[in-house]
N, C-alpha and C positions, 0 to 999 in steps of 0.2 A: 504494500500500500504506500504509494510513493504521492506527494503533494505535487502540481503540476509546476515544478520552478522550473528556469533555467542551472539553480544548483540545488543540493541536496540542503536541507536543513540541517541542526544534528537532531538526531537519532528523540535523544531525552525529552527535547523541544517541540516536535512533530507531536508525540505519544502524549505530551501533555494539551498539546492544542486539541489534538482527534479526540480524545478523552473530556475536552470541556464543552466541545461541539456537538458531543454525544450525548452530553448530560443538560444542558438546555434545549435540545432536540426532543430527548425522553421528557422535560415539562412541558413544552409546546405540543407535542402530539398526544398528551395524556390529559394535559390540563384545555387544549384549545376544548376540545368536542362537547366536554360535561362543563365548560361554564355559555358556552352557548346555548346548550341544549337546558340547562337553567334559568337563560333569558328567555326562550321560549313557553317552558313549562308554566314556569308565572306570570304570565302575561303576553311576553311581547309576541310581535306577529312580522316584525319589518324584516323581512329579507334581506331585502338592499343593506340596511343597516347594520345588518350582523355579517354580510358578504365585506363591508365597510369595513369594519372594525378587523376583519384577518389580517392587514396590512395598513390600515392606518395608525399605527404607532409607530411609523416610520421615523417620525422626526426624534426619537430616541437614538436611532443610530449616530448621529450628530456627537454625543458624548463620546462613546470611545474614538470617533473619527480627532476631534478635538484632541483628544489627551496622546493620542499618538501623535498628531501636529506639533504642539507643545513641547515631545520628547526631543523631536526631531531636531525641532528648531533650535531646544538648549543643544545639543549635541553638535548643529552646525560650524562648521566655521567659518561660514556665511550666512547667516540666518535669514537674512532679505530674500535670499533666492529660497529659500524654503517653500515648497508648494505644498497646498492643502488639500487639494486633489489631485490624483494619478488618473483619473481614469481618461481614457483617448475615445476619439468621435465613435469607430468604428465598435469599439466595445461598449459606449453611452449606446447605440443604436439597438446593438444587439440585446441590451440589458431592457432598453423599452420594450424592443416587441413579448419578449419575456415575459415583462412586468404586465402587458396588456391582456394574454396569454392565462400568467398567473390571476388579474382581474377576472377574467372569464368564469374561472376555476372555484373561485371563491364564491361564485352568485351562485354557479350551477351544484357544488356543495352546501352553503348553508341552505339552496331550496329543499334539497333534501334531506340536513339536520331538523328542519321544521316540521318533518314529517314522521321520523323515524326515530325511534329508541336509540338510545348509545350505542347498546349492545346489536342492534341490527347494524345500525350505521358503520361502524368498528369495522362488520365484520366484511361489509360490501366494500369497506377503506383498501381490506389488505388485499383485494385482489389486485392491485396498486402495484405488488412485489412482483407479479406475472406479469405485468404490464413495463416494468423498469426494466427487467431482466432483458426483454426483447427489444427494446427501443436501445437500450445499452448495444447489445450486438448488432443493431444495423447501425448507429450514430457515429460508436466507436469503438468500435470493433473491441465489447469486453470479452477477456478472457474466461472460460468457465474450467473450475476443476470438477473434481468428482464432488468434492465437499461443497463448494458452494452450488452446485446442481442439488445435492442431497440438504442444503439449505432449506433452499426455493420449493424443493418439494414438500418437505417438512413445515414449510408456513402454509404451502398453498393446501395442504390439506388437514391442519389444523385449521383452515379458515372452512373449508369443507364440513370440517364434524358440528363447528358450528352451526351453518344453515338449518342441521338438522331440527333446531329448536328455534326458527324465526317465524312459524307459523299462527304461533300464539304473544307474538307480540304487537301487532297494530293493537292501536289507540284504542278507545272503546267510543271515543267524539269523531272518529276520522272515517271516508269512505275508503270503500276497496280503491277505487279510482284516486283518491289523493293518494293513498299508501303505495302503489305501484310505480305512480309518475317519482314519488322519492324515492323510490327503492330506482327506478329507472335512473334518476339524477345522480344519484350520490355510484352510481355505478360508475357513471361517463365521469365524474367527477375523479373516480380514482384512474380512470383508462388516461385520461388529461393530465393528470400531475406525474402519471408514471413516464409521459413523453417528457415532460417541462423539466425532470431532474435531469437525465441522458442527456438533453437540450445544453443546460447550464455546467454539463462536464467538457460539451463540445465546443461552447463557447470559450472556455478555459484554454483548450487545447488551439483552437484558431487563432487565439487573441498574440496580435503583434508585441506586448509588450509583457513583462516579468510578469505573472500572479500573485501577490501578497496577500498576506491575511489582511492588511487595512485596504487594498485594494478589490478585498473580497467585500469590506462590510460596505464599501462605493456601490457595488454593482449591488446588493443588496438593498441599499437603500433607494439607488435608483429604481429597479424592480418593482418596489413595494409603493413607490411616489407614482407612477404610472399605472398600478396594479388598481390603488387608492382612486386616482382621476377616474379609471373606469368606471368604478363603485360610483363615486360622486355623481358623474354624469347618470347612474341609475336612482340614486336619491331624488334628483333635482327631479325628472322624470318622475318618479311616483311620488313626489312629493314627502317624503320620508321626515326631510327638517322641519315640516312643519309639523308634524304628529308626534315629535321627541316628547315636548313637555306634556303634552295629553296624556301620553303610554306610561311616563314616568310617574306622574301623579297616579294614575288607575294600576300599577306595577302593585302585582299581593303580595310582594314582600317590603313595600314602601320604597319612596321615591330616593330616597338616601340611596340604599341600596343597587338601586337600579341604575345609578351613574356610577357607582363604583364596581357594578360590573360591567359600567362599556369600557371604563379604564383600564380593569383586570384585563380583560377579554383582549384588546389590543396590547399588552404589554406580554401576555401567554402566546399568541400567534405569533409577534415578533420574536419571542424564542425559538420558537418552531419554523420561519422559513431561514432567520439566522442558523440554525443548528444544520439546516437542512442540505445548505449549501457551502457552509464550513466543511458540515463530514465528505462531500465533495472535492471540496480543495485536497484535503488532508489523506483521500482515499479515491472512492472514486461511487458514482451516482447508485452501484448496487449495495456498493455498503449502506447508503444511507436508505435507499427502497429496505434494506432486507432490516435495519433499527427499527422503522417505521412499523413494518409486519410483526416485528418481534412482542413490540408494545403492546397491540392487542390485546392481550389478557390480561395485562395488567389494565388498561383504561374498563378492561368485563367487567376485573373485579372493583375499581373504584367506583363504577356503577353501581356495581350490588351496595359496597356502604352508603354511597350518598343520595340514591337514589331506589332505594331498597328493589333495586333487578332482581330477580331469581337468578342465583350462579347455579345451574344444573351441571351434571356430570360431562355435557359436552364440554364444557367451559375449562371445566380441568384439566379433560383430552387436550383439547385443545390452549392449556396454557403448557403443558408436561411435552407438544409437538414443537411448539414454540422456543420452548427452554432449549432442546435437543439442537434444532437446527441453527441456534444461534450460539454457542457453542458449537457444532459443525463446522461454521461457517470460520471461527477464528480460531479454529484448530488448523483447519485448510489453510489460513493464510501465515499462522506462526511456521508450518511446516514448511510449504515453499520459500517464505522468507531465509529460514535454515539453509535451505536447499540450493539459492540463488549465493549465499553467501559464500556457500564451501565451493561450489562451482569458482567464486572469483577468485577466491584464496587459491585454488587448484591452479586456475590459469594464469596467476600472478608467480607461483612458486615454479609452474614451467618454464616462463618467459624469458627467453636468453637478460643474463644481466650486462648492464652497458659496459664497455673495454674503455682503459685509458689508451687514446696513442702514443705509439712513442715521438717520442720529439728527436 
């Protein structure tokens, strides 16, 4: 799992970046679904606005872009020339259509959190990992071993044992005809995000100029600014700002509340497409599909506590398939990495060593 530089990082540095991209990755896909799915339950109804909120807590990125600026700058030995942004036209371009892409993404998923149980929704998410895996090998050409095959198959049918129990979960207020159109959205919505990761590893790999982690939270924020506009223009369009303060005062768990989960709700998302596309830099677009799929049972079971779900014996199946293939997956790659090593050392201990001439 190599980050896309033109040099290697060290070693230590890498493993702690992939490791924190990992860990705000697992709050954003565990924490986005169930506080959404909480603005729903108690009241609210805006779409748009919860499509809104997956990416409009973008102007956070700003802080650590800052404090990297800052570092830079004291370190300089020109400080005037110091620039605040790296990012170049041709990768702002590409990081739009992305972000408009990822806008897409966001309406056509929360139309279907509106409709669907966590625990459905979850499980229509992971087919998301089937979806990464195949756009990875036509995009950029990823490599599969046995183990990360036996991964992918391991979630894709952990996500299988689940269906078996999604038949008694529509609503008891919803029709068949709303339930299906969600269950049909949140499907496309994972087949769409599974292209948009492979997308944002290819973009990495085209782009003219070095890849940085501060370089990564640029395109990131561009992303989500444009992802954001899309949303907006859907507000504006259903009229959304104007109904904030009506929803919030009529909100059954009081209006307090109700702002402070459009603020949660946007600051959990931007953990989740920052993590998303970190573990990208850091690895590559299946690691971060196969994190994603992994999470699933654990978001099951945070459903069961906070929203008293039923954890049935699928769920366990399906957490104990999950465990397995993720582990698989990074046994797979500690193994080749061994593997790749001794290989170099082999070829380096072969390699004629340089002669002095004589003079």
């Amino acid at each position: 799992m190599e980050p896309i530089t033109k040099q290697q990082p060290q070693a230590n540095t890498n493993r702690a970046l992939l490791l924190f991209n990992c860990l705000i990755l697992s709050i954003g896909n565990c924490g986005g679904p169930l506080i959404m799915r909480l603005y729903f339950i108690h009241g609210g109804s805006r779409v748009w606005l919860s499509s809104w909120l997956e990416t409009g807590g973008w102007p956070i990125i700003f802080i650590p872009l800052l404090i990297s600026y800052f570092l830079r700058r004291r370190r300089s030995t020109n400080p005037t020339t110091t620039k605040l942004f790296f990012i170049k036209p041709p990768l702002f371009f590409a990081s739009t259509f992305i972000g408009i892409l990822t806008g897409l993404d966001d309406y056509i998923y929360a139309y279907g959190a509106a409709r669907l149980p966590v625990s459905t929704s979850s499980l229509l998410i992971s087919t998301q990992l089937a979806a990464t895996a195949g756009f990875a090998f036509l995009l950029v050409k990823q490599k599969f071993t046995a183990f990360s095959i036996n991964a992918v198959v391991l979630l894709t049918v952990g996500a299988g044992v689940l269906a078996m129990h999604t038949s008694s979960d529509r609503p008891d207020h919803e029709s068949n005809r709303e339930y299906v159109v969600g269950f049909i959205m949140t499907l496309s919505a994972a087949v769409l995000y599974g292209f948009i990761l492979p997308l944002v590893e290819l973009m990495y790999k085209k782009a003219k100029q070095e890849i940085s982690y501060t370089l990564v939270l640029e395109i990131q924020m561009v992303m989500c600014l444009f992802a954001t506009v899309f949303c907006t223009i859907g507000m504006l369009v259903n009229n959304d700002f104007k109904v904030i303060p009506r929803e919030g005062r009529e909100f059954q768990l009081g209006e307090t509340k109700y702002y402070v989960i459009m603020v949660g709700s946007a600051i959990i998302w931007q953990c989740f497409f920052l993590g998303a596309i970190g573990v990208i830099f850091c690895a590559s677009s299946l690691l971060s599909g196969i994190i994603i799929a992994v999470l699933l049972p654990v978001t099951e079971i945070l459903a069961v506590i906070f929203y008293q779900e039923k954890f049935s014996a699928e769920k366990g199946v399906a957490l104990a398939l999950s465990a397995w293939g993720f582990v698989s997956y990074f046994y797979g790659e500690v193994k080749e990495g061994k593997k790749n090593n001794l290989a170099s050392e082999t070829e380096m201990a072969l390699s004629p060593k340089p002669t002095t001439a004589n003079v």
